[in-house]
DOTOR-864078 format. One record per residue: x, y, z of N, C-alpha, C in turn; residue number from 1. Coordinates in steps of 0.05 Angstrom, whole numbers. Atoms other than C-alpha are relative to their C-alpha. Layout:
N
n.X/n.Y/n.Z/ca.X/ca.Y/ca.Z/c.X/c.Y/c.Z/pos
X/Y/Z/X/Y/Z/X/Y/Z/NUM
...
***
This chain:
141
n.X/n.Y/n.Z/ca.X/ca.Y/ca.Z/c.X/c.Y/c.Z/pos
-3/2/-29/200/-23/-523/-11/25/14/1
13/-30/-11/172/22/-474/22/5/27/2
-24/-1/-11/210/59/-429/-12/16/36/3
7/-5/-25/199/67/-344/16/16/8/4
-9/-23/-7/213/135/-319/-8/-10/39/5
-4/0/-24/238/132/-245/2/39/6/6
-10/-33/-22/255/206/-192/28/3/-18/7
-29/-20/9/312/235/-241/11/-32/-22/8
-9/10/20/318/176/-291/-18/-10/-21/9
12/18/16/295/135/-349/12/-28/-15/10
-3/15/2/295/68/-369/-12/-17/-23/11
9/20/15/280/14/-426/-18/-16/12/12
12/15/-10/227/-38/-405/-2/-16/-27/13
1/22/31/240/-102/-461/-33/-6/10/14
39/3/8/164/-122/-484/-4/-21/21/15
4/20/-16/164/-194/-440/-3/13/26/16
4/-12/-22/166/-152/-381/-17/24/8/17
22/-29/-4/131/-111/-343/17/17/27/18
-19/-22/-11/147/-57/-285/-13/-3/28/19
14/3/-31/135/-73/-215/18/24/21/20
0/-23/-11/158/-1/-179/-11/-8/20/21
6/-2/-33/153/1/-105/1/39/1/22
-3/-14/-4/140/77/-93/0/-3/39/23
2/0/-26/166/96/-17/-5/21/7/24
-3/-35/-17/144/165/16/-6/-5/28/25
-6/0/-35/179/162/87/-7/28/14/26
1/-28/-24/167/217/143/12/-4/13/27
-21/7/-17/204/243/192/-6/-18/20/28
0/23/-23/228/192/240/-14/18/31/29
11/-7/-18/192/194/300/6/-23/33/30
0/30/-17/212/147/361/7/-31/-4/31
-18/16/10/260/112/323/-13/-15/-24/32
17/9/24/210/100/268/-12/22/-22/33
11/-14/14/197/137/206/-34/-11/-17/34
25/12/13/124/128/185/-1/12/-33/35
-12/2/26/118/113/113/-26/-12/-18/36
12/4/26/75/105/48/11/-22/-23/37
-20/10/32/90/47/-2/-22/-11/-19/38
15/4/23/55/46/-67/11/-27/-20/39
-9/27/14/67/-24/-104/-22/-2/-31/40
16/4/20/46/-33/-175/5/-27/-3/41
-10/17/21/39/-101/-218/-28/-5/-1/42
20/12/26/-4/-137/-271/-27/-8/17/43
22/10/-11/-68/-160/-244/-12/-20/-13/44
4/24/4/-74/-231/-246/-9/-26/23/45
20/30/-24/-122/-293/-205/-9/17/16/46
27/-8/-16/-168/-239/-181/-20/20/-17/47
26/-14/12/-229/-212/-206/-14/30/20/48
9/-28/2/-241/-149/-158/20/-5/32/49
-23/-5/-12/-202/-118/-105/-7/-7/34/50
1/11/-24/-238/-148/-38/4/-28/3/51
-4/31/-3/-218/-221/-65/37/0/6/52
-37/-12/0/-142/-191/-69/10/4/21/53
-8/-7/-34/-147/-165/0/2/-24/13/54
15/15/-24/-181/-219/37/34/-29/-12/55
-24/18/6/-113/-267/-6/25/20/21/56
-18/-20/-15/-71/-215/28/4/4/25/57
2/4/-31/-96/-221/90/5/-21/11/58
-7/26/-4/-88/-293/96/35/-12/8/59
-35/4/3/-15/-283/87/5/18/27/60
-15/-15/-16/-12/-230/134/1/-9/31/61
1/16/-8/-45/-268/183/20/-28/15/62
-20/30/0/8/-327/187/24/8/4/63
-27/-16/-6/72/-279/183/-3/22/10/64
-10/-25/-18/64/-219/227/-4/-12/25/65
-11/6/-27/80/-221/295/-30/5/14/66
23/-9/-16/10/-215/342/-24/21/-20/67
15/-16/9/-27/-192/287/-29/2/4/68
28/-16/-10/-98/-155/296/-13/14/-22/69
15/-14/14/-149/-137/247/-16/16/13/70
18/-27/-12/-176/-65/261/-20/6/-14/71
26/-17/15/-222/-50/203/5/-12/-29/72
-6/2/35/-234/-83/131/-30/13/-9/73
21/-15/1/-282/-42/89/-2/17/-30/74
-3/-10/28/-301/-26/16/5/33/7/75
-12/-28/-5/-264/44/2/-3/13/-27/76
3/-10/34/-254/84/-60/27/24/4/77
-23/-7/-7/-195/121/-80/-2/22/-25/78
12/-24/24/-223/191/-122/-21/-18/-5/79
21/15/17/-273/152/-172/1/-31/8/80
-12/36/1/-236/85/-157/-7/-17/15/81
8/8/-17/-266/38/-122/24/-21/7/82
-10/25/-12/-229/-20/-80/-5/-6/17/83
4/20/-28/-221/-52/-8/23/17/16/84
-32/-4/-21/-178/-28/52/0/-8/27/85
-5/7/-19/-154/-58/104/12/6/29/86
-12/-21/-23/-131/-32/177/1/-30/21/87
5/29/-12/-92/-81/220/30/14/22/88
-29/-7/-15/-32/-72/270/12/-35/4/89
-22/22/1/25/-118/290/22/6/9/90
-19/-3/-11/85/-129/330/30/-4/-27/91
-24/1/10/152/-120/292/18/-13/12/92
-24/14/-10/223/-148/313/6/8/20/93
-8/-14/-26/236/-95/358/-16/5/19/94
25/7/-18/175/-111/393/-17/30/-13/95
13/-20/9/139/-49/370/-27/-4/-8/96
25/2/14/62/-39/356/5/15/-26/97
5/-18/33/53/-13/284/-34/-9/-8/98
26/-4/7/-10/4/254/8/5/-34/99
0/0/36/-15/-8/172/-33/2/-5/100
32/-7/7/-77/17/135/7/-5/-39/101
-12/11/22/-76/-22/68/-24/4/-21/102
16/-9/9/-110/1/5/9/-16/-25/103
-4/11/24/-128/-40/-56/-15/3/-27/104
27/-8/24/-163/-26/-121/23/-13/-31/105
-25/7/34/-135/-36/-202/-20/23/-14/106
8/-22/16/-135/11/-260/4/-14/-24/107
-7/1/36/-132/-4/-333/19/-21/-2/108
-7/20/-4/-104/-74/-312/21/0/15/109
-20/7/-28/-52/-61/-254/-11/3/15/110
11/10/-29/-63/-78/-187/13/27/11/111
-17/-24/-20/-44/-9/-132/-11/-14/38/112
2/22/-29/-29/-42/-64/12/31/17/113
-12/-14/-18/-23/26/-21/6/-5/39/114
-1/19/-23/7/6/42/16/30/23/115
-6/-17/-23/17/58/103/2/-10/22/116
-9/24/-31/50/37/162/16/29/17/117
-7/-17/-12/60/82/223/-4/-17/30/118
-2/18/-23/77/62/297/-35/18/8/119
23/-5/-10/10/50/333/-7/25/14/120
0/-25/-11/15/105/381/6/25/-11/121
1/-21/14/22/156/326/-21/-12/-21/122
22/0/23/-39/131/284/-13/27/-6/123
22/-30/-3/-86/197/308/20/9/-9/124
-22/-19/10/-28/243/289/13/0/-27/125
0/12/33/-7/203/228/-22/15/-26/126
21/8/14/-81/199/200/1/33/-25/127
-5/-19/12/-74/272/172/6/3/-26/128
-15/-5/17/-19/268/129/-2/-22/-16/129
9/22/19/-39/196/106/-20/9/-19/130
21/-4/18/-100/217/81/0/26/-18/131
-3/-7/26/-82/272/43/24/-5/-24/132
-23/18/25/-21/225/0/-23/-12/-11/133
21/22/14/-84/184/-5/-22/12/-19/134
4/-6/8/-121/240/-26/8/10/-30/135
-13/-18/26/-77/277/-77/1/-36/-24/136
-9/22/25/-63/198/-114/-28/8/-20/137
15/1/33/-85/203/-190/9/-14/-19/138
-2/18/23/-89/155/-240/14/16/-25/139
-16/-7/28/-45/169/-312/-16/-10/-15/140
15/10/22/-78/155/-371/23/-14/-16/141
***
């Protein structure tokens, strides 16, 4: 068995399974909204490269967000890594604009779905500190 190390633990992972980890890095709240980083792993399966993954992704997003708006889709790269990213806003519950800037690529057969979401009116001020989380990410061997 192999075993998935979490922030201050460790864990078993039986062989049939695998390890789908949501990493979250929130910031401080800002206008009743903390803008936030979420890193999603799993297996990579029914796509062959990471702008057919998006463009399924978008379809969904499309249909369930509230007034949604595509701002920018656009092959990206992430260090060496190539993928797709997406830039889109959308009304929330509490009526709110938010702005998500969605990044997709795979490594050594998992899928990395980085997903940054900050209220619209803090994008410019945001963009900073997004891009260097997005910077510093490195692949494990």
């Amino acid at each position: 068995m192999r075993r998935c190390n979490g922030d201050g633990f460790t864990v078993q992972l039986p062989t049939a399974w695998h390890n789908a980890t949501s990493y979250t890095l929130v910031g401080p709240q800002d206008e009743e909204f903390c803008p936030n980083v979420v890193i999603k792993t799993e297996p990579v399966v029914g796509w062959t490269d990471a702008r057919t993954f998006a463009g399924l992704q978008l379809q969904t997003m499309k249909t369930t967000l509230s007034n949604f708006r595509l701002v920018a889709e656009n092959p990206a790269s992430l260090g060496m890594t190539l993928g797709h990213e997406v830039q889109f806003a959308w009304t929330d519950a509490h009526n709110r604009w938010l702005f998500q800037r969605q990044f997709f690529c795979a490594a050594n057969g998992i899928a990395y779905i980085i997903t940054c979401t900050c209220l619209a009116s803090q994008r410019l001020r945001m963009e900073a500190s997004v891009n260097a989380i997005l910077s510093s990410f490195q692949f494990l061997p």
